[in-house]
VEXNU-365484 format. One record per residue (C-alpha): residue in one letter; z negated, x negated, y negated. Coordinates in pm, whole numbers, plus 50000, padded with zeros to 5 digits. Example, Ala and Ser with C-alpha at 12.3 -4.5 7.8 and 13.67 -1.06 7.14 Angstrom:
2
{code = a&up = 49220&east = 48770&north = 50450}
{code = s&up = 49286&east = 48633&north = 50106}
! end
This chain:
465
{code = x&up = 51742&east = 50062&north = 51675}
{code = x&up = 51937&east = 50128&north = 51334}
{code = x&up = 51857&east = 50020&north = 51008}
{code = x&up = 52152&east = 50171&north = 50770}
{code = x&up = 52196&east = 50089&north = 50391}
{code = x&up = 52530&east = 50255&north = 50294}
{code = x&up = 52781&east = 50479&north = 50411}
{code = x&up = 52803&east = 50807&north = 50567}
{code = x&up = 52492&east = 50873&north = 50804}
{code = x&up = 52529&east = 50993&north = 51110}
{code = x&up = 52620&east = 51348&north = 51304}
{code = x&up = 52372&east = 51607&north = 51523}
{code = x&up = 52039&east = 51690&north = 51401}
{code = x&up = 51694&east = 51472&north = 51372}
{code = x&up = 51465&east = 51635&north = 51550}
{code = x&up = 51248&east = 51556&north = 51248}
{code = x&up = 51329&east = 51389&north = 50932}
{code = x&up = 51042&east = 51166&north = 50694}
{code = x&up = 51172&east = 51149&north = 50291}
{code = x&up = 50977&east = 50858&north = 50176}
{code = x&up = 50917&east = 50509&north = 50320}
{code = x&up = 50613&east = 50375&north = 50125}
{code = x&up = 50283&east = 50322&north = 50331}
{code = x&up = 50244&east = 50677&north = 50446}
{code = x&up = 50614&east = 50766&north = 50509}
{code = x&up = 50641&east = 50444&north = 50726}
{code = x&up = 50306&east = 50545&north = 50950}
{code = x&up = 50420&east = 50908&north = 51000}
{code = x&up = 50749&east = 50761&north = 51107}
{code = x&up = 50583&east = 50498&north = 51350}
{code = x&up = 50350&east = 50752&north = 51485}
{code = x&up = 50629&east = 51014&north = 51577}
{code = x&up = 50862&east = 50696&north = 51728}
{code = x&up = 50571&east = 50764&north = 52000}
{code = x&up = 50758&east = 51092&north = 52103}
{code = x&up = 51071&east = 51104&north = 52280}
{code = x&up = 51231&east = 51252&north = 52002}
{code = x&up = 51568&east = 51173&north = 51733}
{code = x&up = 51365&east = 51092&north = 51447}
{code = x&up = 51532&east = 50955&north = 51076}
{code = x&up = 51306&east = 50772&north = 50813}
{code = x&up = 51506&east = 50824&north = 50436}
{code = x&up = 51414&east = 50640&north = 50149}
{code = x&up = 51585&east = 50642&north = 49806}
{code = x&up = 51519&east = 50273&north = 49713}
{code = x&up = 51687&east = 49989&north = 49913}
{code = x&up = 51350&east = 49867&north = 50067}
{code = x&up = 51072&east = 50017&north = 50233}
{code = x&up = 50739&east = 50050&north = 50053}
{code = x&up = 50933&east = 49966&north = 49698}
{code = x&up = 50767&east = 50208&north = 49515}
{code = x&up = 50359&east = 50299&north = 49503}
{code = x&up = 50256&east = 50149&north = 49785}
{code = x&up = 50391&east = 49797&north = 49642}
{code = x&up = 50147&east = 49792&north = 49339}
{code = x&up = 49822&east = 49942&north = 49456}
{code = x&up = 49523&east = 49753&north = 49467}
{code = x&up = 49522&east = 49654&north = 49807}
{code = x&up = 49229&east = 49712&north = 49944}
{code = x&up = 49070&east = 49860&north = 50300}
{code = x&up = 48803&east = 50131&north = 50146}
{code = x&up = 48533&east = 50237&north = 50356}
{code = x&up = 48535&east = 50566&north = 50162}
{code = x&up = 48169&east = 50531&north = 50076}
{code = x&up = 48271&east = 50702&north = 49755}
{code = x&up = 48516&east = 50992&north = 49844}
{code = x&up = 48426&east = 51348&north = 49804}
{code = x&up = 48216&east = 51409&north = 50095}
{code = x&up = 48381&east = 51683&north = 50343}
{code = x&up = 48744&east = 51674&north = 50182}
{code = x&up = 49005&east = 51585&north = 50368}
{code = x&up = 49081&east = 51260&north = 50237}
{code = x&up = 48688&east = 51152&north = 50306}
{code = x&up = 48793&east = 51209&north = 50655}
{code = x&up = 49114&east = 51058&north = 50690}
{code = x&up = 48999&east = 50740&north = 50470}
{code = x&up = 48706&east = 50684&north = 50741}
{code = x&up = 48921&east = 50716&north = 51038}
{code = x&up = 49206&east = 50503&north = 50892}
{code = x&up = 49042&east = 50283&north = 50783}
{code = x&up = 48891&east = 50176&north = 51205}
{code = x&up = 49268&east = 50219&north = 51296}
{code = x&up = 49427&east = 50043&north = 51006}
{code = x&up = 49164&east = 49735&north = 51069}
{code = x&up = 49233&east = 49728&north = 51474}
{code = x&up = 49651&east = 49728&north = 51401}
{code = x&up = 49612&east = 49466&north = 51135}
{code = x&up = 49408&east = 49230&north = 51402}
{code = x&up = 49702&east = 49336&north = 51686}
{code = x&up = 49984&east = 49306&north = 51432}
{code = x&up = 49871&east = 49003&north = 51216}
{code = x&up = 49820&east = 49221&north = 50879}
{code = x&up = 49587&east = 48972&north = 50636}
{code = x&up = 49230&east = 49139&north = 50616}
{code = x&up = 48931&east = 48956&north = 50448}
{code = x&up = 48619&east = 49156&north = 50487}
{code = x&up = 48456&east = 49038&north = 50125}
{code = x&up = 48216&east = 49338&north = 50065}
{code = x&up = 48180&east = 49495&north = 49755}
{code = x&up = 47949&east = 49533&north = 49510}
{code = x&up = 47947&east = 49815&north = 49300}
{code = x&up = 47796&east = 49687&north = 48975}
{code = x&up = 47598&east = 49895&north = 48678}
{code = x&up = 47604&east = 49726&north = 48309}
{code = x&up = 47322&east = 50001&north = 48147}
{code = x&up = 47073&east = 50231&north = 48291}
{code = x&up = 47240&east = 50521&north = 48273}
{code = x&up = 47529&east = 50315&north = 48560}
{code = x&up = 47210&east = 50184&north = 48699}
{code = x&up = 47082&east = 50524&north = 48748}
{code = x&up = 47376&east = 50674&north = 48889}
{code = x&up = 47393&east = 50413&north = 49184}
{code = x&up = 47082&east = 50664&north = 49435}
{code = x&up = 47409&east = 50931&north = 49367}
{code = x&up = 47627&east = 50683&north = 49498}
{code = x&up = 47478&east = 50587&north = 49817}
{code = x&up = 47356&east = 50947&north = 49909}
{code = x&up = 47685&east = 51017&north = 49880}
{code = x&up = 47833&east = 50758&north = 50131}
{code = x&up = 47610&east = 50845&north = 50361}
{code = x&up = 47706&east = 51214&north = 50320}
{code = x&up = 48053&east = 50991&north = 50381}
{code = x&up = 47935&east = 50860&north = 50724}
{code = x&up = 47866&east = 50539&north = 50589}
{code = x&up = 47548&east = 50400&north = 50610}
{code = x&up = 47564&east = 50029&north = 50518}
{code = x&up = 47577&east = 50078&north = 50161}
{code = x&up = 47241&east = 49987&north = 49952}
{code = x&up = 47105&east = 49927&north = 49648}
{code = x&up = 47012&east = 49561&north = 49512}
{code = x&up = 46860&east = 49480&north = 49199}
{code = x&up = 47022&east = 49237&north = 48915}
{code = x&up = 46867&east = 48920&north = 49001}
{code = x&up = 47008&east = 48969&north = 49399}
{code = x&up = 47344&east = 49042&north = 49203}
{code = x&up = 47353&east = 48762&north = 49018}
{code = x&up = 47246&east = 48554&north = 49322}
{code = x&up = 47525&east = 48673&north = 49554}
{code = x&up = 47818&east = 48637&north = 49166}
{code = x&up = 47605&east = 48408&north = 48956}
{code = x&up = 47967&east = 48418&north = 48746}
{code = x&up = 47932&east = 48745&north = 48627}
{code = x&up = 47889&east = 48861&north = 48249}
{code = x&up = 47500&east = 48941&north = 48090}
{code = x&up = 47363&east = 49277&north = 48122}
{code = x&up = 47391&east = 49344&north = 48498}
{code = x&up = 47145&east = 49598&north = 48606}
{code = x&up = 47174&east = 49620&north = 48961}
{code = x&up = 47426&east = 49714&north = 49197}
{code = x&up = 47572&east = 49891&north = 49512}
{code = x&up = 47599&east = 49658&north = 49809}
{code = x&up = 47925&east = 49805&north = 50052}
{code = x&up = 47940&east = 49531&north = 50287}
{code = x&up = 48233&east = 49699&north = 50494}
{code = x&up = 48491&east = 49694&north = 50226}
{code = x&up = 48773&east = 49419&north = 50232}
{code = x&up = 49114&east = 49274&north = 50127}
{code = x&up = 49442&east = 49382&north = 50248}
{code = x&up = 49799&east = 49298&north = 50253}
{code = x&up = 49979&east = 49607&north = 50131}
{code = x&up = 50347&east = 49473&north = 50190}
{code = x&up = 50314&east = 49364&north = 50520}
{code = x&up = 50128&east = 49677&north = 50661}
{code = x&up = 50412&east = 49888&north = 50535}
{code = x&up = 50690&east = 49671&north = 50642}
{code = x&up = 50449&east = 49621&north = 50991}
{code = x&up = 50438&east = 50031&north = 51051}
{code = x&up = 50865&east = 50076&north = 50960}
{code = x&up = 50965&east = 49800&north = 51176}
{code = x&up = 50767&east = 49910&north = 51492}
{code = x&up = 50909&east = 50251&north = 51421}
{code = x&up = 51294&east = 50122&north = 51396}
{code = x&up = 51212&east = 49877&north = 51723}
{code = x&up = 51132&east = 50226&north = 51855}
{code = x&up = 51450&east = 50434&north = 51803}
{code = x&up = 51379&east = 50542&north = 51465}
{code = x&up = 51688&east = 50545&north = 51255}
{code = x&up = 51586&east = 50372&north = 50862}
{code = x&up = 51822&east = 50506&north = 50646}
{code = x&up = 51809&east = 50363&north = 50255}
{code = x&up = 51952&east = 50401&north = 49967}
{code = x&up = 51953&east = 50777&north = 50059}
{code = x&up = 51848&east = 50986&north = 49790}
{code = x&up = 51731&east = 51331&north = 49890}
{code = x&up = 51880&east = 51546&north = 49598}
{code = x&up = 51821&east = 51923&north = 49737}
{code = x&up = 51713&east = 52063&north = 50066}
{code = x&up = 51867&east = 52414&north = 50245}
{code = x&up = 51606&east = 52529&north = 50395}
{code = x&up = 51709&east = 52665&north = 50755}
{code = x&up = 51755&east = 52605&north = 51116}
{code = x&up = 51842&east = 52346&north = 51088}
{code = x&up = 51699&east = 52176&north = 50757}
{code = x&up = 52026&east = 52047&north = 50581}
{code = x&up = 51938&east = 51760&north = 50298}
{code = x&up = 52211&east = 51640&north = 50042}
{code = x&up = 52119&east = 51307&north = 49994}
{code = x&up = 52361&east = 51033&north = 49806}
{code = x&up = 52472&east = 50889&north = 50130}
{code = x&up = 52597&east = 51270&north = 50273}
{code = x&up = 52433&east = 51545&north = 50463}
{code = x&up = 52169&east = 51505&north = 50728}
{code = x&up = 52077&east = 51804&north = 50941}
{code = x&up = 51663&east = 51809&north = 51090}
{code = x&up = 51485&east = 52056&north = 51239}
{code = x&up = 51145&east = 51944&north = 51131}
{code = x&up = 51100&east = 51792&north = 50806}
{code = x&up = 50822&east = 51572&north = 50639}
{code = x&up = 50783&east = 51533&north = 50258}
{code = x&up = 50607&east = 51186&north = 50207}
{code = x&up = 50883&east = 51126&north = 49888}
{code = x&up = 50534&east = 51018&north = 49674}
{code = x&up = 50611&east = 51016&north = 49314}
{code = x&up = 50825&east = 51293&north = 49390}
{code = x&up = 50703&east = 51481&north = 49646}
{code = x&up = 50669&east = 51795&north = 49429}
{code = x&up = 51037&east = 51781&north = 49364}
{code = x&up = 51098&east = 51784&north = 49751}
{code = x&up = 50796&east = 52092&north = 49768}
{code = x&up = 51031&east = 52268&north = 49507}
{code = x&up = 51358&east = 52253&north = 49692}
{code = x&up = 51143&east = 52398&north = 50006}
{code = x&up = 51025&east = 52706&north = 49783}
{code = x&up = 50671&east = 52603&north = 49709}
{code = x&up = 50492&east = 52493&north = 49431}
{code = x&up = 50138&east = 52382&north = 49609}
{code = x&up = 50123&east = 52092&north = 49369}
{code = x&up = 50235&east = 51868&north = 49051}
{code = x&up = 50247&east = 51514&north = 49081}
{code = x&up = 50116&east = 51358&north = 48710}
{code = x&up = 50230&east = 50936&north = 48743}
{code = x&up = 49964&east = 50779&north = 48652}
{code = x&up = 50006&east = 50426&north = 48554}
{code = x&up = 49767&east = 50159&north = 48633}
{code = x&up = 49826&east = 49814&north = 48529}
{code = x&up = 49691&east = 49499&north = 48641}
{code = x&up = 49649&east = 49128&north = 48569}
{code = x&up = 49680&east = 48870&north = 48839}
{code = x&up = 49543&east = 48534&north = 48820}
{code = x&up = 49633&east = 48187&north = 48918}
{code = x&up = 49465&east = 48073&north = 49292}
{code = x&up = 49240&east = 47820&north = 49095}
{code = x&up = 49053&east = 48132&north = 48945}
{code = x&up = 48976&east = 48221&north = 49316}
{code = x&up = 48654&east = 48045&north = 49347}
{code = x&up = 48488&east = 48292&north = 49041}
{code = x&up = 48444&east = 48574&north = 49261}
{code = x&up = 48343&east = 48583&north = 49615}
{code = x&up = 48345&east = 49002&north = 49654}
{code = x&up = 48554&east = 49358&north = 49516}
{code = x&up = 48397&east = 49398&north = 49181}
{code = x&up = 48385&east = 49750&north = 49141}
{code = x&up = 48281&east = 49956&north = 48823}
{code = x&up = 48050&east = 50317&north = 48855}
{code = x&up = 48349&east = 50510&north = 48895}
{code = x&up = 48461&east = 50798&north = 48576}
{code = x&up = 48666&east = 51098&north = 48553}
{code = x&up = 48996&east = 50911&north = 48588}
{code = x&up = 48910&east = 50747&north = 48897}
{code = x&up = 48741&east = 50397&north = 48957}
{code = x&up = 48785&east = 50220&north = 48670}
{code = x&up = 48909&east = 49888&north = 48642}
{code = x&up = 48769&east = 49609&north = 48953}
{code = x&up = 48838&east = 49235&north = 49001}
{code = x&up = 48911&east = 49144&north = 49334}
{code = x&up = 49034&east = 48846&north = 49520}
{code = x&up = 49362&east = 48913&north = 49700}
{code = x&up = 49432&east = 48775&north = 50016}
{code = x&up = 49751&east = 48544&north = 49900}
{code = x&up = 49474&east = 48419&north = 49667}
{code = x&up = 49467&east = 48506&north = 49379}
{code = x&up = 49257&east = 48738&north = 49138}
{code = x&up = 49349&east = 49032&north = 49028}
{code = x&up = 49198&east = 49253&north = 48723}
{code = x&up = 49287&east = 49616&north = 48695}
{code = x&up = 49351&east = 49864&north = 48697}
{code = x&up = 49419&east = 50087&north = 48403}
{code = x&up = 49457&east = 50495&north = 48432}
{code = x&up = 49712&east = 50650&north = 48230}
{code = x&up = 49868&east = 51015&north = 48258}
{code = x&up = 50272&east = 50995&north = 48170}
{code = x&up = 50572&east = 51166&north = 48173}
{code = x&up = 50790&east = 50908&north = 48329}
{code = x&up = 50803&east = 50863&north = 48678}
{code = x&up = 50998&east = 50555&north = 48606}
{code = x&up = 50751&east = 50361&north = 48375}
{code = x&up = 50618&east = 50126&north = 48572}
{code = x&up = 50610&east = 49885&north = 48191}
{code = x&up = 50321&east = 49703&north = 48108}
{code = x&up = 50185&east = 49767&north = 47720}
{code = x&up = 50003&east = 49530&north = 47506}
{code = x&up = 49768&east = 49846&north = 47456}
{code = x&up = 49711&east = 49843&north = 47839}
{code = x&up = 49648&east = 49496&north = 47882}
{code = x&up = 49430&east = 49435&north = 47567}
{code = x&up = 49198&east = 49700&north = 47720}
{code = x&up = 49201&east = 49541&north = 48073}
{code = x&up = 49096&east = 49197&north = 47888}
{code = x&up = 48842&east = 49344&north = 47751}
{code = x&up = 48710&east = 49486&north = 48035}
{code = x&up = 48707&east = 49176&north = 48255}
{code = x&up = 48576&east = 48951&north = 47992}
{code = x&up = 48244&east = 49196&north = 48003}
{code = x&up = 48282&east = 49156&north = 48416}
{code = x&up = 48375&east = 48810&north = 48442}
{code = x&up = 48400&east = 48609&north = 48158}
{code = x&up = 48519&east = 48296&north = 48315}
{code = x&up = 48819&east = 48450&north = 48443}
{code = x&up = 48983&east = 48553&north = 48103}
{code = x&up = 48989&east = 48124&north = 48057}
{code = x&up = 49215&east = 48090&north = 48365}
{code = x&up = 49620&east = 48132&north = 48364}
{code = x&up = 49741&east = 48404&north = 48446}
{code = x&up = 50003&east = 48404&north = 48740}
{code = x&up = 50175&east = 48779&north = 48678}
{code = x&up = 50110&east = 49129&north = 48506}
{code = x&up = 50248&east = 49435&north = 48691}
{code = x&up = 50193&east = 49789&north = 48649}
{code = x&up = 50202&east = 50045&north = 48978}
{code = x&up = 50246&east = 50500&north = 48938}
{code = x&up = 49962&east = 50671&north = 49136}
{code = x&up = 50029&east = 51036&north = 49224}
{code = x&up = 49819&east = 51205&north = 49045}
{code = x&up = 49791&east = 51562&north = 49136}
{code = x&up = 49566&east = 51884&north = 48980}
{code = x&up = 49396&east = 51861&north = 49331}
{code = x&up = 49059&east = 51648&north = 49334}
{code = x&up = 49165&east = 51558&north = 49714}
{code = x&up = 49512&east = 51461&north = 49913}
{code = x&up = 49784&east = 51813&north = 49906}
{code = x&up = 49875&east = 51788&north = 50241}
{code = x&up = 49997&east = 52158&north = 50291}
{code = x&up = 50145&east = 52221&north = 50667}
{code = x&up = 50452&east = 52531&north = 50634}
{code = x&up = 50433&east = 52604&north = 51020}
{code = x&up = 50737&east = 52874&north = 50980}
{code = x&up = 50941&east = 52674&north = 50803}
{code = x&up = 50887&east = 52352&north = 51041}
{code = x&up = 50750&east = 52142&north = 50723}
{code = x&up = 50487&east = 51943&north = 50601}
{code = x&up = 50424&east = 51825&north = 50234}
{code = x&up = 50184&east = 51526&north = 50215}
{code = x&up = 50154&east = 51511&north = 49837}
{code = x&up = 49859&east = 51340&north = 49614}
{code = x&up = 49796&east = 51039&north = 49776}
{code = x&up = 49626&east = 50796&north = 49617}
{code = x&up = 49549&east = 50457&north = 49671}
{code = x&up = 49286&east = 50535&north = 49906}
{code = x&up = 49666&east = 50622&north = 50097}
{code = x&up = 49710&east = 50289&north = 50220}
{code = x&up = 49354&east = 50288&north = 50428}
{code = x&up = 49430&east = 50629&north = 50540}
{code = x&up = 49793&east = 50610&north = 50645}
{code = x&up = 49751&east = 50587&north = 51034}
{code = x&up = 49486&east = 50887&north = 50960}
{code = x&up = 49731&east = 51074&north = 50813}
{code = x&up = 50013&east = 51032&north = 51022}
{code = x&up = 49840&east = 51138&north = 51302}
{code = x&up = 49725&east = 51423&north = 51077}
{code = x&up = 50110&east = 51522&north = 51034}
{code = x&up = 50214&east = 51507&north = 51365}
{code = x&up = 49955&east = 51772&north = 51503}
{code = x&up = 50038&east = 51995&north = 51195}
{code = x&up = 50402&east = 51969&north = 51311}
{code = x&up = 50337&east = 52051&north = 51628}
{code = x&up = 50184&east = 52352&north = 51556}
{code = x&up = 50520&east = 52430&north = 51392}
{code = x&up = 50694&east = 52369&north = 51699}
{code = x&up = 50765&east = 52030&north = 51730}
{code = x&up = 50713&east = 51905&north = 52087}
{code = x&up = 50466&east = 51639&north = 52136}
{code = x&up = 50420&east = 51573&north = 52486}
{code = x&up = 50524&east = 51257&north = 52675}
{code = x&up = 50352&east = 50987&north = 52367}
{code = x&up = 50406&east = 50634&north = 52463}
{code = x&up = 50244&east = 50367&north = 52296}
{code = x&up = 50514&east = 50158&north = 52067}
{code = x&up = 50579&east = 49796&north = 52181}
{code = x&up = 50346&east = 49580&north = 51943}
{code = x&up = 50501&east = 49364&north = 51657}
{code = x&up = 50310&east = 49075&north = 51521}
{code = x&up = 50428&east = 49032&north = 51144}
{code = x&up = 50450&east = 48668&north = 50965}
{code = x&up = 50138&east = 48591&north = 50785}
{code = x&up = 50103&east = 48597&north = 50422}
{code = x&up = 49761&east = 48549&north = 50386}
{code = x&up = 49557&east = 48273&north = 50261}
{code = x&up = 49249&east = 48294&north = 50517}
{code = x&up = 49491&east = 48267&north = 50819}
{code = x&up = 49735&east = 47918&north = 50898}
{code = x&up = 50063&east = 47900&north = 50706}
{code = x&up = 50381&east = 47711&north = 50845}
{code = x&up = 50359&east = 47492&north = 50605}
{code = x&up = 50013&east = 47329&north = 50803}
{code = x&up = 50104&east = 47409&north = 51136}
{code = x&up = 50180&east = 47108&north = 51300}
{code = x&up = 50299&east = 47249&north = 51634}
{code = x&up = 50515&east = 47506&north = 51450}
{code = x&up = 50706&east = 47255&north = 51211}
{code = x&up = 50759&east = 47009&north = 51530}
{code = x&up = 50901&east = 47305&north = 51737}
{code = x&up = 51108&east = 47382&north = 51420}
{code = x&up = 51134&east = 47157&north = 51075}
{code = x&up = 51268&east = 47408&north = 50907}
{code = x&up = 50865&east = 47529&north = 50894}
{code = x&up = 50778&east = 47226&north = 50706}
{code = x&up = 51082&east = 47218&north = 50443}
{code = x&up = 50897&east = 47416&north = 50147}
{code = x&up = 51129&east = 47609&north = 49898}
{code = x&up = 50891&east = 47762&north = 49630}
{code = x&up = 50614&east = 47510&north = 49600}
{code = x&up = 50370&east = 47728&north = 49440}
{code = x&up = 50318&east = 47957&north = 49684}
{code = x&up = 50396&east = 47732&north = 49962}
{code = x&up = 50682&east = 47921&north = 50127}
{code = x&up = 50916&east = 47712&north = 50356}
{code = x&up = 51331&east = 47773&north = 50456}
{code = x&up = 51185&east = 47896&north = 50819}
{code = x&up = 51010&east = 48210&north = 50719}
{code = x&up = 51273&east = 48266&north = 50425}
{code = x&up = 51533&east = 48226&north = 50748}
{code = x&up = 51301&east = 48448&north = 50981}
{code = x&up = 51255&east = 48709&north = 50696}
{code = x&up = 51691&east = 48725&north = 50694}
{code = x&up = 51693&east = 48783&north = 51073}
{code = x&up = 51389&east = 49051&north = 51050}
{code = x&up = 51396&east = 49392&north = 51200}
{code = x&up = 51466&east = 49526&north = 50847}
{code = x&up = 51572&east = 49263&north = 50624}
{code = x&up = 51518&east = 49231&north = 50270}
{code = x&up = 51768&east = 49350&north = 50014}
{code = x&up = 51707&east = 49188&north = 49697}
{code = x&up = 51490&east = 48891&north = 49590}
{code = x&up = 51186&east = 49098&north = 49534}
{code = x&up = 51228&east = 49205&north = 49907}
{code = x&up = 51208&east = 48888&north = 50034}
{code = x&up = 50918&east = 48803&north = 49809}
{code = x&up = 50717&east = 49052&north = 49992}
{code = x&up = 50830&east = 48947&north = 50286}
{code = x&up = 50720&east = 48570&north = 50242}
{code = x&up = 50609&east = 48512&north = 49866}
{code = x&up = 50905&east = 48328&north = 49772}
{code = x&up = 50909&east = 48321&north = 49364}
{code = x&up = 50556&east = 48471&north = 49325}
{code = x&up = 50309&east = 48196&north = 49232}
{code = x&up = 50188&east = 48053&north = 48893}
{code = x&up = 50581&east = 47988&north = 48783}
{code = x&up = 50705&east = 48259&north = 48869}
{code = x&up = 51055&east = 48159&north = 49078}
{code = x&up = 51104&east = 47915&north = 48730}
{code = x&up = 51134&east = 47622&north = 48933}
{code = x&up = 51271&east = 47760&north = 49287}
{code = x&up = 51438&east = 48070&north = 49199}
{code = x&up = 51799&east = 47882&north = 49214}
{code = x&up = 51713&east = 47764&north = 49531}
{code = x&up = 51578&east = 48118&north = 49624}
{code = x&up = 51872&east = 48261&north = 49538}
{code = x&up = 52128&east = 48069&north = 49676}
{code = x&up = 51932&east = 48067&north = 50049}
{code = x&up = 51960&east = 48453&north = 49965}
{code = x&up = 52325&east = 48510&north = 49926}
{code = x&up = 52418&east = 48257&north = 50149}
{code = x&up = 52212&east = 48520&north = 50404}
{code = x&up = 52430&east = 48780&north = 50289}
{code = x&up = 52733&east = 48660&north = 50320}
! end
């Protein structure tokens, strides 16, 4: 297995390359380490799932609400039964809230019959309608004017970090070669593929575009122009663990022209989070919060759940969806050319990555790509961030076998020196502070690293040294 993080990379040819290790690069990646084949993973940042798929909402969608008969309807329903059987094998946090879908007037109250015809057009047929009083029953905490709502019992709670870093570490354990800090900057199109990246030239015969935020850059150095990817910022609110007991589902809003509007939903570390927002920019690189932004979101949740504007708030972060002039995901296969472009994914992406790597890998194979002798990858079992499941820090057995479990570093969140060790001598090991906070939650709780960040920081460079 080979992780690499500077220097030249290495001679031959990949047999296929992926440009992007966010949530979807990571699962093609894991699903072609299944093949007996030299496969490379490239990713500009020096982390995997650093950009997009770090700030998304974080939730497993039933895709009750896609567009029924698109592509992405499809691949959101059968991710989303993979994605929930790997996070039970692999230790991924899931918390199965439900969601209610909640109308403030009567013209949201009469869009909901829309709404469940749809998801059942969808494949889903759980979904139902309730009327205010069983609304306010099930969230007596909510905000006056509720009119009724749509019950969607199967959706839940995810942890976004670990399922990415879950999917690239099985694939490196598998003979996948991680290569980051390796800017793609143009592509020769050929026999082999040659990419200039920052780190040299790499040669593949097969090549997969999951570069996200810039995947239409990528499509442009291939020839094509199948899609424009708009960033569209959403920001969000997160709030302290003691606003947790406020809401006990995914509070979601009749969804508009920009997408679904802004939802509070527990997350599973805990906390509460409000958001998001949906604005179109320029700026691939303005992931900034605005006063504008966050005025509007405490506006909103003060209508949703008034309660929760009183409590502290623990962070404010802003994510870039790819936004694309397609209503559903641009995943174009180039069969001659021995490419695929998986643009436009949204953050429906995350439920839908192990759908859409599997998606990839027969598209590539009709472009040549030989797929026969699959083996199942050895299973990984990731370190538990979530709330629902036992920490270290209350395991008993664990801090006995080891007291480096019960020797807590950042007290908010509860993280101790053994999982800040374990996360050093990980498969892929984290890079910079905010690595290793997605890796344990080290610095991410009420103060914000204020009060363990030296400590933090001085466990982390003594790791790199």
């Amino acid at each position: 297995m080979s992780v690499t993080t500077a220097g030249a990379l290495p001679g031959g040819t990949y047999d296929v390359t992926v440009v992007g290790a966010g949530v979807v690069g990571a699962a093609i990646a894991r699903e072609l380490a299944r093949l007996p084949l030299r496969v490379a993973l490239v990713e500009a940042s020096d982390d995997v799932g650093d950009g997009t798929s770090k700030a998304n909402t974080a939730i497993l969608h039933t895709g009750f609400d896609a567009v029924p008969g698109s592509l992405e309807a499809r691949l959101v329903r059968e991710g989303r039964r993979l994605l929930t059987a790997y996070a039970a094998e692999s230790g991924i946090p899931v918390e199965p809230l439900g969601a209610l879908l909640v109308a403030w007037d009567e013209e949201q109250r009469a869009a909901l019959p829309g709404l469940a015809d749809k998801a059942v057009r969808n494949g889903y047929h759980a979904a139902r309608i309730i009327p205010a009083e069983e609304v306010r029953a099930r969230e007596p905490r909510l905000g006056p004017g509720v009119t009724g709502a749509l019950d969607v019992p199967g959706e839940s709670i995810i942890c976004p970090w670990t399922t990415t870093l879950a999917y690239a570490t099985q694939a490196v354990r598998a003979g996948v070669d991680l290569h980051l800090g390796c800017r793609v900057e143009s592509v020769a199109s050929g026999d082999p593929h040659t990419l200039t990246t920052t780190r040299g030239a790499l040669r593949t015969r097969h090549l997969v575009n999951a570069a996200g935020l810039y995947a239409d850059e990528i499509d442009r150095f291939l020839g094509h122009a199948d899609f424009t990817v708009t960033p569209r910022r959403g920001q969000l609110i997160v709030f302290d663990e003691l606003a947790r007991d406020l809401v006990r589902h995914i509070l979601l809003p009749v969804p508009g022209a920009l997408g679904k509007g802004v939802l509070v939903s527990p997350t599973v570390y805990g906390n509460v989070m409000l958001g998001p927002t949906a604005e179109d920019l320029d700026d691939k690189t303005d992931t900034g919060s605005t006063a504008e932004g966050l005025a509007l979101l405490r506006e909103k949740g003060r209508r949703i759940l008034p309660a929760l504007l009183e409590e502290e708030v623990t962070a404010v972060y802003a994510g870039l969806r790819t936004a694309t002039e397609h209503e559903d995901y641009a995943i174009r296969a180039h069969p001659a050319q021995r490419y695929v472009a998986v643009g436009g994914i949204r953050s429906t992406g995350l439920t839908a990555s192990m759908a859409i790597a599997a998606h990839v890998v027969e598209l590539l194979a009709d472009g040549g790509l030989p797929v026969a002798g699959a083996r199942e990858p050895e299973p990984v079992r990731m370190p538990n961030l979530g709330e629902a499941y036992p920490r270290p820090y209350r395991d008993a057995r664990m801090i006995e076998a080891d007291p480096e479990y019960g020797r807590i570093v950042c007290h908010c969140e509860r993280v101790t020196r053994g999982e800040i060790r374990d996360a050093f001598a990980s498969t892929i090991p984290p890079a910079s502070p905010d690595g290793l906070r997605r890796r344990t939650r080290a610095r991410g709780g009420r103060c914000q690293g204020f009060h363990c960040g030296a400590a933090v920081r001085a466990l982390f460079e003594e790791a790199r040294r």
